[in-house]
C-alpha positions as CSV (number, residue, x, y, z in Angstrom):
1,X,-11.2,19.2,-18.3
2,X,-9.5,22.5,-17.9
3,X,-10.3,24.5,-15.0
4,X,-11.6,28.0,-16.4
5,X,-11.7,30.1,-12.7
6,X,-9.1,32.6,-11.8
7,X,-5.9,31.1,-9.9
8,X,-5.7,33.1,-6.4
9,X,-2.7,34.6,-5.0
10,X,-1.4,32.7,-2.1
11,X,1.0,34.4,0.6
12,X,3.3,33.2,1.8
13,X,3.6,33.6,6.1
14,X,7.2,33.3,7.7
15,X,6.7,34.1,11.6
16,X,3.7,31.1,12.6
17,X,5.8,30.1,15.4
18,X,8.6,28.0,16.2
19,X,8.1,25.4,13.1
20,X,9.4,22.7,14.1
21,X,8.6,20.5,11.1
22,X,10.1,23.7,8.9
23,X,7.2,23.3,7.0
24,X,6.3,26.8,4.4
25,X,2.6,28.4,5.4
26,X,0.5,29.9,2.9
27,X,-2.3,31.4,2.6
28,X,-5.6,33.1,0.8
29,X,-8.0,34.9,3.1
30,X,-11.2,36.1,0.6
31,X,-11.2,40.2,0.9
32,X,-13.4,41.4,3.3
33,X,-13.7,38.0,5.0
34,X,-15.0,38.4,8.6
35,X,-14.2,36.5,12.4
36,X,-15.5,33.7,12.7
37,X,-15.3,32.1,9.5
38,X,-14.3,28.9,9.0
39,X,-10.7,27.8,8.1
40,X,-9.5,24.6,5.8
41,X,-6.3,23.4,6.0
42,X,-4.6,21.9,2.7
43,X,-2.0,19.5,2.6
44,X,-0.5,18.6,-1.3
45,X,0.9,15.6,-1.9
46,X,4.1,14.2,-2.7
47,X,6.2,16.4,-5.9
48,X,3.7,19.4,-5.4
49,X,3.6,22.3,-3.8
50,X,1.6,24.7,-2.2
51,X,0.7,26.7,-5.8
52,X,0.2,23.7,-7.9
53,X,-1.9,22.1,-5.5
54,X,-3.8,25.4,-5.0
55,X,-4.1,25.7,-8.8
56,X,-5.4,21.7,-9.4
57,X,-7.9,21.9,-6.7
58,X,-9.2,25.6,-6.4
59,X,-9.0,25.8,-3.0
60,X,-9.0,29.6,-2.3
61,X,-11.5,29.8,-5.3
62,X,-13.6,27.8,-3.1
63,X,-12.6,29.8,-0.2
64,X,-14.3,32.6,-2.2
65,X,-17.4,31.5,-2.8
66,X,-18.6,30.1,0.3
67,X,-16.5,32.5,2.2
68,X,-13.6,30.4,4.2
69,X,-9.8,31.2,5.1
70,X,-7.5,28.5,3.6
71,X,-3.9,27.5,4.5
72,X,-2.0,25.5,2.4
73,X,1.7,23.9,4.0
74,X,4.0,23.2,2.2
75,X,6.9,20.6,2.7
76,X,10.5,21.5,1.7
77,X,12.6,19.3,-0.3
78,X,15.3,20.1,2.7
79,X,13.1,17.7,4.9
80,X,11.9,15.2,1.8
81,X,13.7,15.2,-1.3
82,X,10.3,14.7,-3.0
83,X,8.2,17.0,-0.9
84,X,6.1,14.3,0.8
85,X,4.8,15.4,4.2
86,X,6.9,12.7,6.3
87,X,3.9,11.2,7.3
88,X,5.5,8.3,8.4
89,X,8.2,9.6,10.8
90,X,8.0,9.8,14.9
91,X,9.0,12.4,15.2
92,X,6.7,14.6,12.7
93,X,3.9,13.2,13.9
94,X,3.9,12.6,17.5
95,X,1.5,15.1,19.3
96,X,3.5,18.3,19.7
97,X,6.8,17.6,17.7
98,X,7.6,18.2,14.1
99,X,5.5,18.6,10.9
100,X,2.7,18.3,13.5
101,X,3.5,20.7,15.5
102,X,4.2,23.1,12.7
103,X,0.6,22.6,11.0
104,X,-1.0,22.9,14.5
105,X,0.4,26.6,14.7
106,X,-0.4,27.6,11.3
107,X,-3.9,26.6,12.5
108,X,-3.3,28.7,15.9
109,X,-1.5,31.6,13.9
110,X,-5.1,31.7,11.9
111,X,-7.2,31.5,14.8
112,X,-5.3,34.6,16.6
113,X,-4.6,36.5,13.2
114,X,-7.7,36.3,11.5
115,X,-10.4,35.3,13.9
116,X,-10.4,31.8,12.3
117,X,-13.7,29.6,14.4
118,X,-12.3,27.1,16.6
119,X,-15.0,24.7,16.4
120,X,-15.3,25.1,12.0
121,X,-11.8,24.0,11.1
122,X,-11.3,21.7,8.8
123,X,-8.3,19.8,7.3
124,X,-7.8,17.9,3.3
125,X,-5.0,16.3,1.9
126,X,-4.3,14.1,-1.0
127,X,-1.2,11.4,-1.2
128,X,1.4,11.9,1.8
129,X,-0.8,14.9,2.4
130,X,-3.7,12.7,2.8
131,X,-1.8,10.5,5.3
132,X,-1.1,13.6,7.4
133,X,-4.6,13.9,7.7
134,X,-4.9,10.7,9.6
135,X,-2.2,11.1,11.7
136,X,-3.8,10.4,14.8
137,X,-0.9,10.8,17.7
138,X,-0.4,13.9,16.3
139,X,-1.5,17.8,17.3
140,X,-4.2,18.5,14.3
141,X,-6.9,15.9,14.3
142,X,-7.6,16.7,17.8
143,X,-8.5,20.0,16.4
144,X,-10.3,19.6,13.5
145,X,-14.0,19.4,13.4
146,X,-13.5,17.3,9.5
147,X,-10.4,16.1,7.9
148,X,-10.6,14.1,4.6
149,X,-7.3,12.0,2.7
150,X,-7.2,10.8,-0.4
151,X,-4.9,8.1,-0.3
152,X,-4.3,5.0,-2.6
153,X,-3.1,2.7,0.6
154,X,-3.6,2.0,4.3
155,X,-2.7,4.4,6.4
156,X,0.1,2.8,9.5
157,X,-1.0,4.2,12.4
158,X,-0.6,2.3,15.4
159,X,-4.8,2.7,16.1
160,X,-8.0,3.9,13.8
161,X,-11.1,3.5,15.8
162,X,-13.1,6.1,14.1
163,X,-14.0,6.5,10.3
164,X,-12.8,9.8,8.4
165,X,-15.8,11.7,8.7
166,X,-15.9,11.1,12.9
167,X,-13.4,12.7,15.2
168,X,-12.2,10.9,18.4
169,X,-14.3,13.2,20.2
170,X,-17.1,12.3,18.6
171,X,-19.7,12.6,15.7
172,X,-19.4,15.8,13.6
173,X,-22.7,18.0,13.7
174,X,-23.4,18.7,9.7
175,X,-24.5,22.3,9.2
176,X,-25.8,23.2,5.8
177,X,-22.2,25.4,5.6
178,X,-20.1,22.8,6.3
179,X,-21.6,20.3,4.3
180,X,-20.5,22.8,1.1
181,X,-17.5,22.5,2.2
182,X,-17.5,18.9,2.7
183,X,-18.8,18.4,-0.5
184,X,-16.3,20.3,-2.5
185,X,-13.8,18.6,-0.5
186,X,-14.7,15.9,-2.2
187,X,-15.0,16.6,-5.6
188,X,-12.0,18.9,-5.6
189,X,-9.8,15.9,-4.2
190,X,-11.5,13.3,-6.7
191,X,-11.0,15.8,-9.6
192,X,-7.4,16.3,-8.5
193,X,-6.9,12.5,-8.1
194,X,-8.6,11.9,-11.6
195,X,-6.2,14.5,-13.5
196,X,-2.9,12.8,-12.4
């Protein structure tokens, strides 16, 4: 089925911080958005980039109507020739170190730049993007109050104790907000996954 909502603008931002990962950040920020919203971070998978994934999923449309900051990374073929998030490399995804380390300060550069809440961020991936959400010796789960990956196969990481939708810290508290998000989470993802 053929998605019949506007496609939002995305922009792209250069200066997030030192990037080690030299990931690309974009966003969509819904006009008038104020502090304190919540933020999801968006993570395409392998052979697509920040647009298309933007495009297949509706993210910022989403961002729209329940009124939430998005930012998509985007990997560069200079660090994957397929533009998989290299989910499966040390050193992008040990805690403070490469691809890691670069989504961790798009997530900080939102926080300082456009008041983005601390305790309502969220993270969503598909493919290698979805395996970058599980990366657990990494900087962003600790972060994230939610993170959902779509993934067709087991995820390597050397430990797993806690199911997606519960953070090592503990239990998520489900607030009618955050459950619309959760929800188009997943049938964003599972409409995205069913499409390809």
């Amino acid at each position: 089925m053929a998605s019949t909502s506007q496609a939002v603008t995305l922009t792209q931002v250069s200066n997030f911080g030192s990037n080690p990962g030299a990931l690309q950040m974009f966003t969509f920020v819904p006009s008038g958005l104020p502090s304190g919203a919540p933020l999801v971070v968006v993570l395409h998978g392998c052979t697509e980039s920040a647009s298309s994934y933007s495009t297949e999923t509706e993210w910022g449309n989403l961002g729209q109507r329940f009124g939430f900051a998005t930012v998509f990374a985007q990997q560069q073929t200079a660090n994957n020739s397929l533009s998989c998030f290299n989910w499966f490399q040390t050193g992008d995804i040990s805690r403070d170190q490469g691809e890691a380390l670069s989504i961790k300060q798009m997530v900080d550069h939102m926080k300082s730049t456009v008041g983005s809440d601390p305790a309502r961020i969220f993270v969503t991936g598909i493919s290698a993007g979805g395996l970058m959400t599980t990366v657990n010796d990494g900087d962003l789960p600790r972060r994230v109050r939610r993170r959902r990956g779509d993934v067709g196969w087991p995820v390597p990481v050397r430990r797993q104790p806690h199911r997606h939708d519960e953070l090592p810290d503990g239990n998520v508290s489900h607030t009618p907000r955050s459950g619309a998000i959760w929800s188009a989470t997943r049938s964003r993802a599972t409409t995205a996954r069913t499409r390809g």
